[in-house]
C-alpha positions as semicolon CSV with decimal commas, in nm:
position;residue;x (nm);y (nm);z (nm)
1;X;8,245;14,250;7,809
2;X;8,221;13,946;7,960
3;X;8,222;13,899;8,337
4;X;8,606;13,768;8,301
5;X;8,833;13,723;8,603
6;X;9,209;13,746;8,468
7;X;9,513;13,679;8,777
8;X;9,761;13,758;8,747
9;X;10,043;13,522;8,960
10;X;9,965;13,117;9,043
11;X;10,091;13,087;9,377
12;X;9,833;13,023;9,684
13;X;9,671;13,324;9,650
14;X;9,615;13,389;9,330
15;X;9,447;13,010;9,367
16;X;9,228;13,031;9,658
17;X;9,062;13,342;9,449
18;X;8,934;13,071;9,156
19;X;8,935;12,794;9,418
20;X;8,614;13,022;9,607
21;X;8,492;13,181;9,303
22;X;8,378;12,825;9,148
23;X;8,286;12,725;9,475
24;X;8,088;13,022;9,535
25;X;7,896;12,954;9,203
26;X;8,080;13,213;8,994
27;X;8,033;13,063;8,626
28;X;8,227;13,296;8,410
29;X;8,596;13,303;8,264
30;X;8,888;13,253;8,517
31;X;9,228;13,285;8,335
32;X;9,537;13,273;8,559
33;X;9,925;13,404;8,407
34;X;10,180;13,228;8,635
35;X;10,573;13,223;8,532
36;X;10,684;12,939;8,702
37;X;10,601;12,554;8,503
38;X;10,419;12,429;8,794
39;X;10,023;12,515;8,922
40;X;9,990;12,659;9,217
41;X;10,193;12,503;9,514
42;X;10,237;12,524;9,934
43;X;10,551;12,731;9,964
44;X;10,666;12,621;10,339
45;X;10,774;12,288;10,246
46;X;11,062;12,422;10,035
47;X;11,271;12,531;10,320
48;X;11,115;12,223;10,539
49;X;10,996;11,904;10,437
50;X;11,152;11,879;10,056
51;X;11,424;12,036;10,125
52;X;11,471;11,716;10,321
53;X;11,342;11,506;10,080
54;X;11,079;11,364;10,284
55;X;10,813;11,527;10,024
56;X;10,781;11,500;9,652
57;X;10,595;11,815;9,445
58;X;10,259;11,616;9,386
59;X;10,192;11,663;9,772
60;X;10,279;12,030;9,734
61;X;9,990;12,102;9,522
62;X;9,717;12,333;9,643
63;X;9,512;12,115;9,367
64;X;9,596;11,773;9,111
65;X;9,666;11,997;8,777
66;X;9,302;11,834;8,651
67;X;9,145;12,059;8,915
68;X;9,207;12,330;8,688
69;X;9,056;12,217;8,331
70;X;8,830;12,049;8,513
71;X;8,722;12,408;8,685
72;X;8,741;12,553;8,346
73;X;9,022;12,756;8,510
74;X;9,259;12,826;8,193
75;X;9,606;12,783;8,374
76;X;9,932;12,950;8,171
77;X;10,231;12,900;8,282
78;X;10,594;13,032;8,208
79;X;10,416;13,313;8,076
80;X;10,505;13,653;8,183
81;X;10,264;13,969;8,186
82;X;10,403;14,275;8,093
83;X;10,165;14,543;8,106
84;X;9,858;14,624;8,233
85;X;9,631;14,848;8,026
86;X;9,368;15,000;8,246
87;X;9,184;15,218;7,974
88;X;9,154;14,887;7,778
89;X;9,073;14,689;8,092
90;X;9,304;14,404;7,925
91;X;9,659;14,299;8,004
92;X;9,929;14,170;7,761
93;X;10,182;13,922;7,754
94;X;10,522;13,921;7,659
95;X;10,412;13,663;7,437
96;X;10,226;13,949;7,242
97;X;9,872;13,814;7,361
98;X;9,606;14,041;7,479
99;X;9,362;13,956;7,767
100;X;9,077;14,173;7,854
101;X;8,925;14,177;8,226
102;X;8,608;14,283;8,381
103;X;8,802;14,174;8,711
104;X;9,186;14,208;8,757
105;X;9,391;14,003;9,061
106;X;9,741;14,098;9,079
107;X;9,852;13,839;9,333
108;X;10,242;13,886;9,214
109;X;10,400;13,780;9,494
110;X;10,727;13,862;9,608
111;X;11,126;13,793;9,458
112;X;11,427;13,684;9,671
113;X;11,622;13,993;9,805
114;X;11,976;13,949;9,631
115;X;12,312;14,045;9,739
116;X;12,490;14,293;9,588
117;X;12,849;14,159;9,713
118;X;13,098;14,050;9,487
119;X;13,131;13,709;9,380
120;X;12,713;13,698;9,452
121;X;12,706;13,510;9,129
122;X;12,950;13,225;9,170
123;X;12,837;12,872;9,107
124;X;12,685;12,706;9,449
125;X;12,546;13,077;9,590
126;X;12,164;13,000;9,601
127;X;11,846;13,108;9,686
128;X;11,500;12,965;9,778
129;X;11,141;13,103;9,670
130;X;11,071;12,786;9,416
131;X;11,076;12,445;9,347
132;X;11,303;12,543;9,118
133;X;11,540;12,681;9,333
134;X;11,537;12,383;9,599
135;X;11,530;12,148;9,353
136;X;11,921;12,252;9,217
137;X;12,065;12,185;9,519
138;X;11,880;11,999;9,796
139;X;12,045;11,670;9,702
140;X;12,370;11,843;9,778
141;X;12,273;11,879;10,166
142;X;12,503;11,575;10,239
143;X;12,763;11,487;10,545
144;X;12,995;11,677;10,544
145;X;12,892;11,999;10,306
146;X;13,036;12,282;10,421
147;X;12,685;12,526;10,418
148;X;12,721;12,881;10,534
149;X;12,385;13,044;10,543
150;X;12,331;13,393;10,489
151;X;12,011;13,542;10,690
152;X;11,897;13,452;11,011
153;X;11,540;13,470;10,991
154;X;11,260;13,166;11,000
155;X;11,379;13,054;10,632
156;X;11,782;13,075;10,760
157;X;11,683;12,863;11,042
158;X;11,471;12,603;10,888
159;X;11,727;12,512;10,654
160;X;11,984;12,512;10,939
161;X;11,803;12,241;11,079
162;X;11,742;12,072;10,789
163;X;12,131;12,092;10,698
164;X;12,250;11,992;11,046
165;X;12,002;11,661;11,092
166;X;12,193;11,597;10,720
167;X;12,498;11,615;10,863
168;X;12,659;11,949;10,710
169;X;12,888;12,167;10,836
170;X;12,617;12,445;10,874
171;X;12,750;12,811;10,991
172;X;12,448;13,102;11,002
173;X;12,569;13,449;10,918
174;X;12,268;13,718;11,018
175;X;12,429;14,117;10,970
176;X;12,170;14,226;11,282
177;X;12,258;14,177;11,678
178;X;12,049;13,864;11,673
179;X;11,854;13,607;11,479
180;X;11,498;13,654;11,431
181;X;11,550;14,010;11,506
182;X;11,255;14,148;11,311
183;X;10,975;13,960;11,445
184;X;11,052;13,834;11,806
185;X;11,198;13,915;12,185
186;X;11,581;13,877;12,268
187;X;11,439;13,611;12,532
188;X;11,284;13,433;12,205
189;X;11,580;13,472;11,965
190;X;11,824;13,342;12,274
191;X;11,591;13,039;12,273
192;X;11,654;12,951;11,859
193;X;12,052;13,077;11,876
194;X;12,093;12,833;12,207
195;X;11,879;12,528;12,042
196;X;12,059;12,528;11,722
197;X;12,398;12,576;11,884
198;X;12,378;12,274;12,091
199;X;12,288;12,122;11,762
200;X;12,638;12,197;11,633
201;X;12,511;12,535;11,417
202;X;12,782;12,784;11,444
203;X;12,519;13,165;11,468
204;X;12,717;13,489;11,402
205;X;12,537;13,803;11,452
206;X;12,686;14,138;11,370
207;X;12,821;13,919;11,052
208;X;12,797;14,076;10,734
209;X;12,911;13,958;10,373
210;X;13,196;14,160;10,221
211;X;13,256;13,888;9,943
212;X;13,246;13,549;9,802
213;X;13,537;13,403;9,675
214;X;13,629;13,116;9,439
215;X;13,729;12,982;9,087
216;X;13,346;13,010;8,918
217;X;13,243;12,768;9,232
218;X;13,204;12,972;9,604
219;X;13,466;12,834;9,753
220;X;13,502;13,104;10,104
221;X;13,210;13,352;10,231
222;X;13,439;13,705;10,334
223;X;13,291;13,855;10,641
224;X;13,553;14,162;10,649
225;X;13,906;14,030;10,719
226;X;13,757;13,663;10,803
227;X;13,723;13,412;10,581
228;X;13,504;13,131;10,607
229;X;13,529;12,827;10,389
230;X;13,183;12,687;10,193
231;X;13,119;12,423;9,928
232;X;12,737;12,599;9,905
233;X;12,618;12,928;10,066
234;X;12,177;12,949;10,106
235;X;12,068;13,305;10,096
236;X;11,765;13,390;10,278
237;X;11,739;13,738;10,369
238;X;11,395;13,838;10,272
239;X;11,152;13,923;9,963
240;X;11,113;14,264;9,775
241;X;10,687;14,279;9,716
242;X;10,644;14,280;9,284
243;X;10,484;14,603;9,279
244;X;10,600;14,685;8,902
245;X;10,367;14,609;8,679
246;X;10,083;14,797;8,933
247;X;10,306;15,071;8,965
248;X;10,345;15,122;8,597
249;X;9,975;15,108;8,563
250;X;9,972;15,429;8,807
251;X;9,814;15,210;9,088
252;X;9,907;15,315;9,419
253;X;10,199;15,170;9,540
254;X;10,378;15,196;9,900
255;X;10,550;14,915;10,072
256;X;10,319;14,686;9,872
257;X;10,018;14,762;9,622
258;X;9,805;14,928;9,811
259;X;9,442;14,815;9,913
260;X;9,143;14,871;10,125
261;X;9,030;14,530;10,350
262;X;8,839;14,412;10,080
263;X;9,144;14,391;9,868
264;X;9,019;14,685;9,652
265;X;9,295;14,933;9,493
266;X;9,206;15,260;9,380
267;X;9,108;15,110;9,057
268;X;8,741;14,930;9,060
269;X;8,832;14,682;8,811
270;X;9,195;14,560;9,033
271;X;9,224;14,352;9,334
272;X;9,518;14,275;9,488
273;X;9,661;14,047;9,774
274;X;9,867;13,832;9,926
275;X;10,277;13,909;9,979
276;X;10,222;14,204;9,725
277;X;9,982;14,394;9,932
278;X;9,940;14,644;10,188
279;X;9,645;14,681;10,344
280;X;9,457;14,851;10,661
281;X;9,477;14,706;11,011
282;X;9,189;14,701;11,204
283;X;9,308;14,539;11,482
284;X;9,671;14,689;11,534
285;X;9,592;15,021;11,335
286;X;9,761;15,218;11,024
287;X;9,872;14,960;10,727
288;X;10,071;14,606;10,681
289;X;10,234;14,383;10,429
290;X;10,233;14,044;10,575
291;X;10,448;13,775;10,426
292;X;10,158;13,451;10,534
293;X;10,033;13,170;10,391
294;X;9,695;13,210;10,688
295;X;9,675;13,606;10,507
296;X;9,731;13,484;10,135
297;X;9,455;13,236;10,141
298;X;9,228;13,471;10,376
299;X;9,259;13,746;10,143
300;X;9,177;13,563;9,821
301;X;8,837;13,431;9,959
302;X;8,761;13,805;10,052
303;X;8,863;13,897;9,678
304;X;8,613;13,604;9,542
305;X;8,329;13,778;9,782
306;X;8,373;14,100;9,625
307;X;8,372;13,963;9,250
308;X;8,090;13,775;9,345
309;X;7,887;14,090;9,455
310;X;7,898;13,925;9,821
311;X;8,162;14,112;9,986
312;X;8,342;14,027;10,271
313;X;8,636;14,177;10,482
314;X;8,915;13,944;10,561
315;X;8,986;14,028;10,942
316;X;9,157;13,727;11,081
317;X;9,468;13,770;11,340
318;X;9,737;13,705;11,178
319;X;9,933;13,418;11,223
320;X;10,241;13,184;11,107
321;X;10,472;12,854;11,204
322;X;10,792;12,783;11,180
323;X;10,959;12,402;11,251
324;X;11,268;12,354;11,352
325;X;11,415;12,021;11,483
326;X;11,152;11,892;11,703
327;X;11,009;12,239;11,805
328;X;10,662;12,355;11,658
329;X;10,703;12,743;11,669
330;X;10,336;12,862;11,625
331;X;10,251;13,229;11,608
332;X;9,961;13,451;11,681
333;X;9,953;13,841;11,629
334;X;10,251;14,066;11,552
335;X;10,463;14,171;11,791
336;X;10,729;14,538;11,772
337;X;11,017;14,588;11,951
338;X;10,938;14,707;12,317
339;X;10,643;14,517;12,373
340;X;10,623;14,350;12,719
341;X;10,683;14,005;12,699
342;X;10,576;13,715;12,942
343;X;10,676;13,400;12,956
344;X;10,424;13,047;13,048
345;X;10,586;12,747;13,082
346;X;10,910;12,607;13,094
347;X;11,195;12,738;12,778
348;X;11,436;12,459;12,927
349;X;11,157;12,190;12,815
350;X;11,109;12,346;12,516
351;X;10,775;12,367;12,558
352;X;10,660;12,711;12,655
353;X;10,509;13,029;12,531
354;X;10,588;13,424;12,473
355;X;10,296;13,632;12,522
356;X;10,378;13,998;12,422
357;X;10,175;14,331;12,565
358;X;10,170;14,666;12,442
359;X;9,999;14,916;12,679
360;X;9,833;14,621;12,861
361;X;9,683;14,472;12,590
362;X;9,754;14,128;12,479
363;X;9,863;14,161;12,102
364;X;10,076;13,848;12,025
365;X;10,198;13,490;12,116
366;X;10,492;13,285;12,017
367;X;10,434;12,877;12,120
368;X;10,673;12,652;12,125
369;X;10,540;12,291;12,181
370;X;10,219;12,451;12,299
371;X;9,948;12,456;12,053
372;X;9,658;12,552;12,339
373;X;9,823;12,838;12,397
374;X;9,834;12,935;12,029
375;X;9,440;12,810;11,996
376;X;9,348;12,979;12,253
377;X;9,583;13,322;12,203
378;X;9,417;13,397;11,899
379;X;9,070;13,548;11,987
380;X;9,183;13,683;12,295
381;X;9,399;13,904;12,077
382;X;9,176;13,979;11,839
383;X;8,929;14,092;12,186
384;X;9,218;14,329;12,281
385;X;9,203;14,132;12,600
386;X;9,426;14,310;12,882
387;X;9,609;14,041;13,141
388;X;9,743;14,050;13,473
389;X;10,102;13,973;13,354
390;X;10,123;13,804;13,678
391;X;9,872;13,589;13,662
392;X;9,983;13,562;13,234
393;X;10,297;13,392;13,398
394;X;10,110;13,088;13,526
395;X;10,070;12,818;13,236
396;X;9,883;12,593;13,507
397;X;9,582;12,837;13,430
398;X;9,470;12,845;13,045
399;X;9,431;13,157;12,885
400;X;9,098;13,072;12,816
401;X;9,012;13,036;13,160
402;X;9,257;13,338;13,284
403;X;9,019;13,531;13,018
404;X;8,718;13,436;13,159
């Protein structure tokens, strides 16, 4: 057999793995099985920038579509793969074609979590994971749209802000006791629920959907015996990891596909990465799934190393963004629920950071408006570095000097 790379999903990941493979002088076959119509794309703009319409899908591209043939990467889209068949080393379409591997990439991403509620499936109830999606209703973002928003994470918010600078009517529904519960402090999420309030959001925690209501079109969002009216409702409570077609295959799956930090499964022949996998930790111990555009693209050069016979672990502290209005949320590290937090600078400036501790040591930071902070958090986490959370307090000293 042939020393044929086969991946499976063309989002970012799955495209950084050919992007370093013919970079890193890897000559053989690269075939990658996407099911959207479109080569591989940035994600964060949908709920950002073209969901504004300030960007058009060309600057979306991780590559021009040339890249590809010109890579002799053979790109199929709207094509679905339906099993993998790891006796045969080959996978098969639901075309009815049969690809054999030497290497196998399952970079499958992640779906939109659905609701279950009645009236889910009434015309103007949406989603957002593709162009696609965006594309059916960002032009209807106009004065005066009633938008109710289900989720109150970084996707819920982004499109709040988006809406409200549109002029919609824009009400956030999140079912937990505050927005951005899962990944930040109550000091944090106070910050977000008091900026877009004063923006003319309407945030209800404790809020969730008993029903949608209308004539084939949503018409009112039922929160118990409330009702509140919408011309459109934006869902955005999360992604379920596309484990199936691993699973079915008898790879290991647990929260994710599972995967050593080389992006090996259990398999010798299978890689896997990106939203779909769960990997080791070295830095905050036991195993993660991390939902990251910094972790996709990490990942897949790691998976080009080992095809390449050059392998090398992805280790990187995590970290994300998030932009709302005219606040640059940049993040470094992952913080839990109980960690210390300590705040530099001023929140009323909107310009400030969140550093968070966990048994002294300095494990993540949340900047808002301060990008030195975020520069500068990053290897101090990844040190284990252990602050005075006095001295953490003063932003007239920079971490990098505090450190020192």
């Amino acid at each position: 057999m042939s020393d044929n790379v086969v991946i499976i999903g063309a989002g970012q990941a799955g495209a950084q793995v050919a992007i370093s493979l013919r970079t890193g002088g890897f000559t053989g076959p690269i075939t990658m099985i996407g099911d959207e119509g479109y080569v591989p794309y940035e994600r964060p703009p949908l709920s950002k920038h073209y969901l504004a319409g300030d960007m058009d899908e060309s600057r979306m591209l991780m590559r021009p579509p040339e890249y590809y043939a010109q890579h002799t990467v053979d790109m199929r889209l709207n094509a679905t793969v339906t099993r993998i068949d790891r006796t045969g080393s080959a996978v098969e379409l639901a075309d009815g074609t049969r690809l054999p591997y030497r290497w196998l990439v399952l970079t499958t991403g992640g779906r939109v979590r659905r609701l279950t509620a009645p009236g889910a499936d009434l015309g103007g109830v949406y989603y957002l994971r593709t162009i696609a999606d965006v594309a059916a209703y960002r032009e209807r973002l106009t004065a005066g749209t009633r938008l109710v928003i289900v989720g109150g994470g970084y996707i819920g918010l982004e499109v709040a802000a988006v809406a409200q600078k549109k002029g919609c009517h824009v009400t956030v529904l999140e079912v937990l006791p505050m927005v951005l519960n899962r990944v930040v402090a109550p000091e944090m999420s106070k910050f977000y629920t008091d900026v877009h309030t004063a923006a003319g959001v309407d945030i209800r925690v404790n809020t969730g959907v008993t029903a949608f209501t209308g004539d084939k079109q949503v018409r009112e969002v039922r929160c118990g015996a409330e009702a509140i009216p919408a011309d459109m409702v934006i869902v955005g409570i999360g992604i379920v990891p596309n484990v199936e077609l691993a699973a079915d295959a008898g790879l290991k799956v647990d929260n994710g596909i599972v995967v050593d930090d080389l992006t090996r499964t259990e398999d010798p022949q299978i890689l896997s990465l990106g939203d779909c996998a769960n990997f080791p930790s070295g830095l905050y111990g036991g195993r993660m799934r991390l939902e990251s555009v910094p972790n996709a693209l990490g990942q897949g050069k790691a998976a080009a190393s080992v095809i390449l016979g050059k392998p090398v672990p992805f280790t990187e502290v995590p970290w994300f963004w998030s932009d709302q209005y005219d606040l640059k949320l940049q993040m470094a590290g992952v913080s839990r629920p109980g960690d210390q937090i300590v705040i530099r600078g001023d929140m009323a400036a909107r310009k400030f950071s969140a550093c968070y501790l966990r048994d002294g040591v300095f494990v993540a930071c949340q900047a808002v408006n301060m990008v030195r902070d975020f520069m500068q958090a990053k290897p101090l986490i990844a040190s284990r570095w252990r602050p005075d959370p006095v001295k953490l307090a003063d932003a007239s000293v920079t971490l990098k000097d505090m450190a020192a």
